[in-house]
C-alpha positions in Angstrom: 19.7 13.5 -84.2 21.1 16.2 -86.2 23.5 18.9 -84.7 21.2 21.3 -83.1 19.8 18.3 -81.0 22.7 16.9 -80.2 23.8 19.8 -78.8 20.4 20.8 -77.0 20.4 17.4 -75.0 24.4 17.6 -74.4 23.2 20.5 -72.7 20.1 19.4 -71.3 21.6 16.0 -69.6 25.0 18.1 -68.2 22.0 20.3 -66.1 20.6 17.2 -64.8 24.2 16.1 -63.6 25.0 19.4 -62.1 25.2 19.1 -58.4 26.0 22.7 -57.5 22.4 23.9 -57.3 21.4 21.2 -54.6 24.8 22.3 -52.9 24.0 25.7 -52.8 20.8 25.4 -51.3 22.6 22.9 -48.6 25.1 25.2 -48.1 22.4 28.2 -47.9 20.4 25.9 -44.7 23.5 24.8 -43.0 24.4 27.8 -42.1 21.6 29.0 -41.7 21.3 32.0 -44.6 17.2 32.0 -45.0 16.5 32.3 -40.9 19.2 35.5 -41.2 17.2 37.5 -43.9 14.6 39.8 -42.3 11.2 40.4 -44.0 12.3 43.4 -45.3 15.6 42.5 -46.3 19.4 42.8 -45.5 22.8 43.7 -47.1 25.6 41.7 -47.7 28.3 42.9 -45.2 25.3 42.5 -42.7 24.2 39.0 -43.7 27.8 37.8 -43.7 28.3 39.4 -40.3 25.3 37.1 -38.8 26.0 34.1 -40.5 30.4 34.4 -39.2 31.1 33.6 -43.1 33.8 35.3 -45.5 31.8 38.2 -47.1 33.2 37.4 -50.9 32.4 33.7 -50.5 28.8 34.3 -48.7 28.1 37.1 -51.9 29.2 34.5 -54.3 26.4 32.0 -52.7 23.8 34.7 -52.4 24.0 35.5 -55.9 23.9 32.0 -57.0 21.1 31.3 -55.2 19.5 34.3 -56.8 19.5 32.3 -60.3 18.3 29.2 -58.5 15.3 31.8 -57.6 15.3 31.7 -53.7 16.6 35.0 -53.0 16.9 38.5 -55.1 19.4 40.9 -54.5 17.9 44.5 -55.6 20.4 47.3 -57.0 21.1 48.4 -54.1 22.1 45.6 -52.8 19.6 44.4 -50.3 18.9 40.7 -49.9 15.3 39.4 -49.9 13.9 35.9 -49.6 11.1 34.9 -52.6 8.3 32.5 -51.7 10.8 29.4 -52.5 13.5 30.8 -50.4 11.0 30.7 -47.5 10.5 27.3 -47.1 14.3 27.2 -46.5 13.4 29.1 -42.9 13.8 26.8 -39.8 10.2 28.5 -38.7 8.0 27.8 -41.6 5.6 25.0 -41.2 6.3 23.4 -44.5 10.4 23.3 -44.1 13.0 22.1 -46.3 15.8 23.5 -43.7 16.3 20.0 -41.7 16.5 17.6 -45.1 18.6 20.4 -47.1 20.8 21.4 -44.4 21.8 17.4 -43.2 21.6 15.3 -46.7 25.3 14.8 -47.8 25.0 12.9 -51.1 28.9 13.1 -52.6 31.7 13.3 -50.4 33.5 15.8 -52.7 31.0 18.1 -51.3 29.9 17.3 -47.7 32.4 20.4 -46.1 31.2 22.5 -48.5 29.1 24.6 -45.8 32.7 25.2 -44.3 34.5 26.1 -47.4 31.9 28.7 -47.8 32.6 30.1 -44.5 36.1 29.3 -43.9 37.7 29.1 -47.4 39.6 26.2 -48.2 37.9 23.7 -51.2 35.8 20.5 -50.0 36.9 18.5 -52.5 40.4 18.7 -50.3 38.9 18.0 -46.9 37.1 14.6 -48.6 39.9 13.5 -50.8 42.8 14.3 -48.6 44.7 16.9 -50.9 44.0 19.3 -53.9 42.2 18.3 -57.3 45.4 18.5 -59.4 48.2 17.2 -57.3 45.6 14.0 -56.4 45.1 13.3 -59.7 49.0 14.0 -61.0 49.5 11.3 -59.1 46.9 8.6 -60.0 47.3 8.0 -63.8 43.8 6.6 -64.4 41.8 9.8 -63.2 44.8 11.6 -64.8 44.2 10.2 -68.3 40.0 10.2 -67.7 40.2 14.1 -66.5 42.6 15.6 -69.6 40.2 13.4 -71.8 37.1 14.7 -70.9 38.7 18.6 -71.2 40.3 17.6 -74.9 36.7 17.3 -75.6 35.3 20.0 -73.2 37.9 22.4 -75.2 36.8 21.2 -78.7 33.7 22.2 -77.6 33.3 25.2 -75.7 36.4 27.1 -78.1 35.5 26.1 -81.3 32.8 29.6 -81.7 36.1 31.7 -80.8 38.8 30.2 -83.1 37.7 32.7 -86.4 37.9 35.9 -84.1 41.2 34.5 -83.0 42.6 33.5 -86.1 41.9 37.1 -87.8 44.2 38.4 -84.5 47.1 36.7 -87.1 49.5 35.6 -83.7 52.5 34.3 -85.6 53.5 32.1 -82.2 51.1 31.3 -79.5 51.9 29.3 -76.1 49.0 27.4 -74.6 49.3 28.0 -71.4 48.3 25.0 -69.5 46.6 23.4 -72.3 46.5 19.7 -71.5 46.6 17.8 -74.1 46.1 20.2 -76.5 42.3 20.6 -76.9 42.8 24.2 -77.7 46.1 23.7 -79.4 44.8 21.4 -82.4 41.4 24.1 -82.6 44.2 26.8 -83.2 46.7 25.0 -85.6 43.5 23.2 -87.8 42.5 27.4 -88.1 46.4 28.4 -89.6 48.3 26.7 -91.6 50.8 29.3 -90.8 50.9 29.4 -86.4 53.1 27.8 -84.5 52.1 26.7 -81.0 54.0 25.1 -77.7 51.9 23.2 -75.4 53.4 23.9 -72.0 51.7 21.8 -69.1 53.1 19.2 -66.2 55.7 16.6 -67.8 53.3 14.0 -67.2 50.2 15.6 -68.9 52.5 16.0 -72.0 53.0 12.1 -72.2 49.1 12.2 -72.6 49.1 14.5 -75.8 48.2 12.0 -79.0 50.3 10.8 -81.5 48.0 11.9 -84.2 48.2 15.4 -83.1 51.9 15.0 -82.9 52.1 13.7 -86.4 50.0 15.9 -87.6 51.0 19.5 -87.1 54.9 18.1 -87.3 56.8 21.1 -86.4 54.3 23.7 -85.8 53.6 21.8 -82.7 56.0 22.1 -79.6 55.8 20.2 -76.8 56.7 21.8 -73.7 57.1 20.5 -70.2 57.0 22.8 -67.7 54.5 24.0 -64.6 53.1 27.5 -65.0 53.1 28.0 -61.1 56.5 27.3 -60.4 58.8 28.6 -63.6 58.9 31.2 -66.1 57.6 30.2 -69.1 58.9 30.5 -72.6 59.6 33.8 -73.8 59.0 36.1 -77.0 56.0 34.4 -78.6 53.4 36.5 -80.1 50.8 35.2 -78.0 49.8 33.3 -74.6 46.6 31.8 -74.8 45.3 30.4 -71.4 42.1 28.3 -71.6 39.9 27.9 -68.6 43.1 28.0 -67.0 42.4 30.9 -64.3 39.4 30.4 -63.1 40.7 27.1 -61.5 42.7 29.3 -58.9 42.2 31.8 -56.6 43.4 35.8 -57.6 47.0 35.5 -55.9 48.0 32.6 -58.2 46.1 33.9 -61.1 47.4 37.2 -60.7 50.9 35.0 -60.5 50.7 33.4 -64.0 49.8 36.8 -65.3 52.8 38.2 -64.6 54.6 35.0 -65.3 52.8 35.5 -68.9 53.7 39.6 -68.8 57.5 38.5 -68.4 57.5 36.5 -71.4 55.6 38.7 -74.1 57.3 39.8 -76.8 57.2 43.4 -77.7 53.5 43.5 -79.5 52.7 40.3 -77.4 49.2 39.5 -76.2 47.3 37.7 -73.6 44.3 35.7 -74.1 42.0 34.6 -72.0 39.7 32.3 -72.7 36.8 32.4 -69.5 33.5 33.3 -68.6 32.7 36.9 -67.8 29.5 36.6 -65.4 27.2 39.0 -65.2 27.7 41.9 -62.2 24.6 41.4 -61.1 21.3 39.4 -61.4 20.6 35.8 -62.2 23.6 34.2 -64.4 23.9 30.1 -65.3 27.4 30.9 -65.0 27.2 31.3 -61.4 26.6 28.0 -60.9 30.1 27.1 -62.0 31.6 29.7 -59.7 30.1 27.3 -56.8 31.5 24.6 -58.6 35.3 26.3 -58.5 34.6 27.3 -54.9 34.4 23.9 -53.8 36.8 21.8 -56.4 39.9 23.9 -57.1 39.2 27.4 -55.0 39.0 29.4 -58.1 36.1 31.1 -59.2 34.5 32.4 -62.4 34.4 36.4 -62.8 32.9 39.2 -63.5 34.5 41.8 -65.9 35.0 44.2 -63.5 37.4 41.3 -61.6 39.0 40.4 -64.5 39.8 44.4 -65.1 41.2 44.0 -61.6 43.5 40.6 -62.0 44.7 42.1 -65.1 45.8 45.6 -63.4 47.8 43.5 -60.3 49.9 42.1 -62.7 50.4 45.3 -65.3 47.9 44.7 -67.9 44.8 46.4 -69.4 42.1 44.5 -71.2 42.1 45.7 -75.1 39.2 43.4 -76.5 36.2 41.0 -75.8 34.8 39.0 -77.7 31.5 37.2 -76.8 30.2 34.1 -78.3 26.4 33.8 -79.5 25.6 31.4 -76.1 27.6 33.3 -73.9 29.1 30.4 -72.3 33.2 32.1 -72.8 34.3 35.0 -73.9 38.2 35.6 -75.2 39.7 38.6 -73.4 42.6 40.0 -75.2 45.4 41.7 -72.3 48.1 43.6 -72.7 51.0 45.3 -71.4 49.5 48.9 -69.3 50.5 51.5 -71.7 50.5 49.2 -74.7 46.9 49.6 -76.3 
């Protein structure tokens, strides 16, 4: 196969492994969303009301479920079943309710109903603690998880390393950045960057020793945790990859100040994440069910990223948008800066 396929059934088979649509319509039956949604519609506020669910979390289903084509949500905000979305109704004669609403096929995702409702992540309620503490402390899903994002990053950041590279950072902290996914992308780009790898002590142990040998001393390794001490300060650049969307707005609106602290005086912040759509179908949706019920992040639109970065005393200067839409780089900086 040559590139182009590759790519086409990398992205074909992850849609057939993706378990958030099936979730969504579980979650959607369980408590009880279709049977709530008049004939001639509802709003939000209302439909939350009725079903006793967190109105953000319960909007953040709705519109997923509008991609997945069984509801659409007009400009004004009104809720409507489509023909799909009505077999989902405990009343229709050709029901899906009873089989959708009781099937639990992964654990990681049987409370997901009650996360919805309740808050909290399923993924804790099945496992017995939090994605990234579990697996901090089992080294066999912690080596298998940073793997499979080393490549994810390769991947997914590769269309945005020219835009970054004509930004000309002199010194750029990856935020997070495993084991340097992002990192090697950046330094391969500029013969002339330095970058420091900051993540848990034990993450760092995983970075290779061909990347190590490699960059030499344009590469810094730095242990540290970005949710519990400042990070290094006075680099050019903080570059955070998929990093906030894993958390929920008071801890990413923590590491933003964190990252604020540290800037130097023409210092940036760069985001690398999706921007969803504010309204209407969006793919990217999907993995906003998936944050809801794994970490207790979410994905965002750019109107919630404006308002992340204003809580911690940043404007967004810049985005850029790749070709597929898949992430976007958002440039931040200090209110008063730009």
């Amino acid at each position: 196969m040559d590139e182009a396929e590759v790519k086409e059934e990398r992205r074909r088979l992850a849609e057939l492994f993706d378990i958030a649509p099936g979730r969504i319509l579980h979650a959607l039956c369980a408590l009880a969303v279709p049977d709530l949604i008049p004939p001639e519609g509802t709003g939000m506020d209302r439909l939350a009301s009725a079903a006793e669910a967190d109105p953000d979390r319960l909007s953040r289903l709705v519109l997923a479920a509008e991609t997945l084509g069984v509801v659409r949500v007009d400009a004004s905000g009104t809720v409507r079943l489509t023909a799909g979305g009505q077999l989902l109704r405990s009343d229709h004669p050709d029901t899906l309710r009873p089989e959708f609403a009781e099937i639990d096929m992964f654990l990681g995702w049987g409370a997901f109903a009650e996360c919805v409702a309740r808050g909290g992540t399923s993924y804790e309620r099945a496992r017995g603690g939090a994605l990234f503490e579990r697996i901090s402390r089992d080294p066999a899903s912690l080596t298998a998880f940073h793997a499979y994002m080393r490549v994810r990053a390769a991947q997914l950041y590769a269309p945005l390393v020219p835009y970054l590279a004509k930004r000309g950072f002199r010194s750029v902290v990856d935020v997070a950045g495993g084991t340097g996914g992002l990192t090697e992308l950046l330094l391969a780009a500029d013969d002339k960057l330095h970058v420091t790898l900051l993540d848990r002590p034990e993450v760092i142990e995983l970075v290779p020793h061909a990347t190590r040998a490699r960059f030499g001393e344009r590469l810094v390794l730095r242990p540290g945790d970005m949710l519990r001490s400042d990070l290094p300060a006075g680099h050019h650049a903080y570059a955070l990859g998929s990093v906030l969307h894993d958390w929920a707005d008071e801890e990413a609106v923590a590491v933003l100040r964190r990252c604020h602290r540290a800037l130097d005086d023409d210092g940036r912040i760069v985001l690398l994440e999706r921007v969803l759509s504010e309204r209407g179908p969006d793919r990217g949706r999907l993995a906003d069910i998936w944050m809801m019920a794994i970490t207790g992040g979410q994905e965002r639109t750019l109107a919630r990223w404006n308002a992340l970065a204003a809580a911690a005393g940043l404007v967004i200067d810049d985005v850029h948008d790749t070709a597929d839409g898949e992430v976007s780089a958002l440039v931040l900086v200090p209110d008063g800066a730009s």
